[in-house]
C-alpha positions in Angstrom: 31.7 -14.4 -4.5 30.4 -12.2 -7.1 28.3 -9.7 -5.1 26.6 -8.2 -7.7 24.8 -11.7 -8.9 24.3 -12.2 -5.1 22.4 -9.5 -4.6 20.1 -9.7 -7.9 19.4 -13.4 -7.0 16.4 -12.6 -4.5 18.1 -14.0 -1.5 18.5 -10.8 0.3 14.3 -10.3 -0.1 13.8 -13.6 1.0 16.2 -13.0 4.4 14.0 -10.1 5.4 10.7 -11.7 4.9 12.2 -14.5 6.6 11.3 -17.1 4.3 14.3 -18.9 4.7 15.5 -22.0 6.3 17.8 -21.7 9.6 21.0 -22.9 7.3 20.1 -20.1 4.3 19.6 -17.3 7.1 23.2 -18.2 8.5 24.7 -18.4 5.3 23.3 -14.7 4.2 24.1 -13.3 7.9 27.7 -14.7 7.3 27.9 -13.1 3.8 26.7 -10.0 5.6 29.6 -9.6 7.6 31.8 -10.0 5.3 30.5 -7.5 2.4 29.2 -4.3 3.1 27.1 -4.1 0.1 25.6 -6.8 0.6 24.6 -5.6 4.4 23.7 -2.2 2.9 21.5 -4.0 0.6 19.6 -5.4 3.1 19.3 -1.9 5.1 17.5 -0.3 1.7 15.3 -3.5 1.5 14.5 -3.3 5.4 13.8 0.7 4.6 11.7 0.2 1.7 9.1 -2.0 3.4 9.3 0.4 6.7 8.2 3.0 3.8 5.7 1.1 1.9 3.7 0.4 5.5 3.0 4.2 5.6 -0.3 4.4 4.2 -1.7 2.2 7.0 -2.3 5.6 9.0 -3.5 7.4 5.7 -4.0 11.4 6.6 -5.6 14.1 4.8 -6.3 17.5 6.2 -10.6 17.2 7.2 -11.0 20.3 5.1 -9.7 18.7 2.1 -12.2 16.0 2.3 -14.8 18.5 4.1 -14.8 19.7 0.5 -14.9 16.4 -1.8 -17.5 15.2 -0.1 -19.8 19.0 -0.2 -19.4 17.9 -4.2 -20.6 14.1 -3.5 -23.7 15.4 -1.5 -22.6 13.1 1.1 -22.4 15.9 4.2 -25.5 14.7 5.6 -23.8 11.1 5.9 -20.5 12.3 7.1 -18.5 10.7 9.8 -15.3 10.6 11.6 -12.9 8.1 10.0 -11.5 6.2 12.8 -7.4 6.2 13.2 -5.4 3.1 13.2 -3.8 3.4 16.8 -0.7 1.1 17.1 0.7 -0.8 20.1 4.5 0.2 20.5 6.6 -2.5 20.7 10.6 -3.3 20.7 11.9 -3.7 17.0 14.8 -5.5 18.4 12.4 -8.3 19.3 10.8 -9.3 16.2 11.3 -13.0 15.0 10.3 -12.0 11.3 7.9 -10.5 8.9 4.5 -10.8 10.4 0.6 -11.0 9.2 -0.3 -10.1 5.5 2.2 -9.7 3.1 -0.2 -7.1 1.5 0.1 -4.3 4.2 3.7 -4.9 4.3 3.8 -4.3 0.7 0.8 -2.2 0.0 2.0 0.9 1.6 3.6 4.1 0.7 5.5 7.2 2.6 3.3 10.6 2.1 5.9 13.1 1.9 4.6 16.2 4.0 4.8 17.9 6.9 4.0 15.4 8.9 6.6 13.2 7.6 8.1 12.7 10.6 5.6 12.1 12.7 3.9 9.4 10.5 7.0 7.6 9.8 7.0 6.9 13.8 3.3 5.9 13.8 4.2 3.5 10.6 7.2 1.7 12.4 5.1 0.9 15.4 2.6 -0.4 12.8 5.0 -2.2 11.3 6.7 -3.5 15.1 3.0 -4.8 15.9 2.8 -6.9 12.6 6.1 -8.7 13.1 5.1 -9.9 16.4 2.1 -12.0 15.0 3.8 -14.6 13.1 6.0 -15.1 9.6 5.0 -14.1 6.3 4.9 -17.1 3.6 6.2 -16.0 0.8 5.3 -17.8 -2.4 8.8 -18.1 -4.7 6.4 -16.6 -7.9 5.8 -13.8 -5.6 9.5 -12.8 -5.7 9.8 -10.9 -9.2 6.3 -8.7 -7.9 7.8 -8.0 -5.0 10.9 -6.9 -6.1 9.4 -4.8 -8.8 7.5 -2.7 -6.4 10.1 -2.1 -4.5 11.7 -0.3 -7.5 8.3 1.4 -7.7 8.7 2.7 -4.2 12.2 4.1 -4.9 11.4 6.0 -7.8 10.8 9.8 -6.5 8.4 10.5 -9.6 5.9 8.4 -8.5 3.0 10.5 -6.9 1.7 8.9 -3.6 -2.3 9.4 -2.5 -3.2 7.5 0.4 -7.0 6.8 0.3 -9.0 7.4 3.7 -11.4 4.9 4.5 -15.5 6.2 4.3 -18.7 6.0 6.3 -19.5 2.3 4.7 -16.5 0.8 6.6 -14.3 3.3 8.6 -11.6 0.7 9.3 -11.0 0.8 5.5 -7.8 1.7 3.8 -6.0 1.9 0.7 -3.5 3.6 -1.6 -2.6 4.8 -5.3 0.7 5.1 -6.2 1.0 7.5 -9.9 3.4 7.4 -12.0 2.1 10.1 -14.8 5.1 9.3 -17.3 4.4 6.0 -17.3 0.4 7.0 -16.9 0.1 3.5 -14.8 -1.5 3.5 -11.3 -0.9 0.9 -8.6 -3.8 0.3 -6.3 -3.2 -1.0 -3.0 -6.3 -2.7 -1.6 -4.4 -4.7 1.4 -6.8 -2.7 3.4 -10.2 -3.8 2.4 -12.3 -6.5 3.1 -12.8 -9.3 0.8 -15.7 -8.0 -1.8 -18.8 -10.6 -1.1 -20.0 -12.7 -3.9 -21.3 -10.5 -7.2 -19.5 -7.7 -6.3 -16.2 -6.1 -7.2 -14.2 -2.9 -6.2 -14.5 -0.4 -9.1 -11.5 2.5 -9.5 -12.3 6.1 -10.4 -10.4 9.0 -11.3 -11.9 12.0 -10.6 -11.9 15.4 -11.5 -13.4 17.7 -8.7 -14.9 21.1 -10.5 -17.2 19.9 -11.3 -17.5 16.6 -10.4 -16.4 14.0 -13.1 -15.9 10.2 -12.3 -13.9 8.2 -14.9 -13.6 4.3 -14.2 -9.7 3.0 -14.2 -11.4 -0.3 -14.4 -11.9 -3.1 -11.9 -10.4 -5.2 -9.1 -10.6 -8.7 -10.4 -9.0 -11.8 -8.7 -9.2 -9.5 -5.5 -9.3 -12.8 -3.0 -6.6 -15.0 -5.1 -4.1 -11.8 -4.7 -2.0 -12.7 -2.5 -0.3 -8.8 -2.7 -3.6 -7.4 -3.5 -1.8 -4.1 -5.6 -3.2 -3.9 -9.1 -1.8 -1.8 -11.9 -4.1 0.4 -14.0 -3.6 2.9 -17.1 -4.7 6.0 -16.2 -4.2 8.5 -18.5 -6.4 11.5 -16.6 -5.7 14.4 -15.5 -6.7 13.3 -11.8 -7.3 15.3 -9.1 -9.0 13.0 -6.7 -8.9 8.7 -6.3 -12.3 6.9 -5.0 -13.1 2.9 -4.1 -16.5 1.7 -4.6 -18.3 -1.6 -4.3 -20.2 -2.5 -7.6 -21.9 -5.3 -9.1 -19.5 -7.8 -10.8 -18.4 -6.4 -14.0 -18.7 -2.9 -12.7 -20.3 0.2 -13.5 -20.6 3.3 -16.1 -21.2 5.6 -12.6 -19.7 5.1 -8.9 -22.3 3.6 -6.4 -21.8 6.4 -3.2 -23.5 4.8 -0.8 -20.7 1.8 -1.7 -17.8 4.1 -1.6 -15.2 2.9 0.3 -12.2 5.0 0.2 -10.9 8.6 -0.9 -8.1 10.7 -1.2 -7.5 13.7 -3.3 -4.1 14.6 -5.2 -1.5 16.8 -3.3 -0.4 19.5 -5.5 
């Protein structure tokens, strides 16, 4: 067997989704015993998804945001943003990758430090997922995937989860930078499908004082099955912001449509 075409075929992603058939899943459990790079593979796909599902509890310190929104003139409309509280359940119980392929996907580790805690809080996220059925994973899928993976592994790549707003407080998303490149992914998995004439509109901002730049659009949001997007940015960004806007956006952010924010950790 030549391992190293073995492993760059796909079929390692598709055993963890488990999007294959009883026969294939044998086969690759088989070939798991025997190589241990292929079973080490596996272990830094397994960890790279368990990483990606970290923005589902996005966090923030409240005087961070205390402060973004003093500039937004939105204090007066302030709430709490309500936490994502997971049901614990056994890992060693799962039966495969469960619910939306987009929040398995669409999430990246904060490194803080509260890295350990929310790393815990993201694997029970991730336990209660798997317990709700199988992802179906489209073959075309497979390249996307397997690119942002890479994405995920690269250390240079600047990750902002966004915290969900007073329009819908079950909202989430997350940007993930990478400055050399000047490309942003947006991760959307965690807001609601944009009703007809409306799109989500991406803004870079700069916070003293206040300046909004549109990174563009959301487009195709519903036909997505991954729903992350890739922009150019090529600001100097201190903060990230979601708004709702009419269909082919706008020159200004709508704030009474904003969704979701997060500000750039130095």
């Amino acid at each position: 067997m030549d391992i190293e075409q073995y492993i760059s075929s796909g079929i390692l992603e598709l055993y963890v989704y488990g999007a294959l058939s009883e026969k294939e899943n044998a086969e690759v459990y088989k070939a798991l015993k025997e190589h241990p790079e292929i079973e080490q593979e596996v272990r830094e796909i397994e960890k790279s998804l368990m990483q990606l599902s970290v923005s589902a509890a996005p966090y923030n310190p409240e005087s961070v945001f205390n402060r973004i929104k003093e500039k937004l003139n939105l204090t007066d409309k302030e709430t709490d943003v309500i936490p994502i509280t997971p049901k614990r359940t056994n890992w060693t119980t799962y039966i495969g990758w469960a619910a939306s392929i987009a929040l398995l996907i669409g999430l990246f580790i904060q490194f803080n430090k509260n890295k350990t805690l929310r790393q815990q809080v993201v694997q029970s996220q991730i336990e209660q997922q798997l317990l709700e059925g199988k992802i179906n994973i489209a073959e075309e899928d497979l390249s996307k995937v397997k690119s942002l993976l890479s994405v995920l592994r690269d250390k240079d790549v600047l990750q902002i989860p966004l915290q969900a707003q007073q329009v819908d407080p079950t909202a989430y998303a997350a940007v993930y930078w990478d400055k050399e490149k000047q490309t942003t992914y947006i991760d959307v998995a965690g807001l609601p499908t944009p009703p007809p004439g409306k799109v989500y509109q991406v803004w870079s901002l700069k916070l003293d004082p206040l300046t909004p730049t549109s990174l563009g659009i959301l487009n195709k949001f519903a036909e997505d099955g991954i729903k992350i997007f890739s922009l150019t940015n090529t600001n100097d960004s201190e903060a990230f912001g979601i708004t709702l806007e009419p269909e082919g956006g706008s020159e200004s952010p709508t704030m009474e449509q904003l969704y979701t924010l997060g500000i750039v950790e130095s």
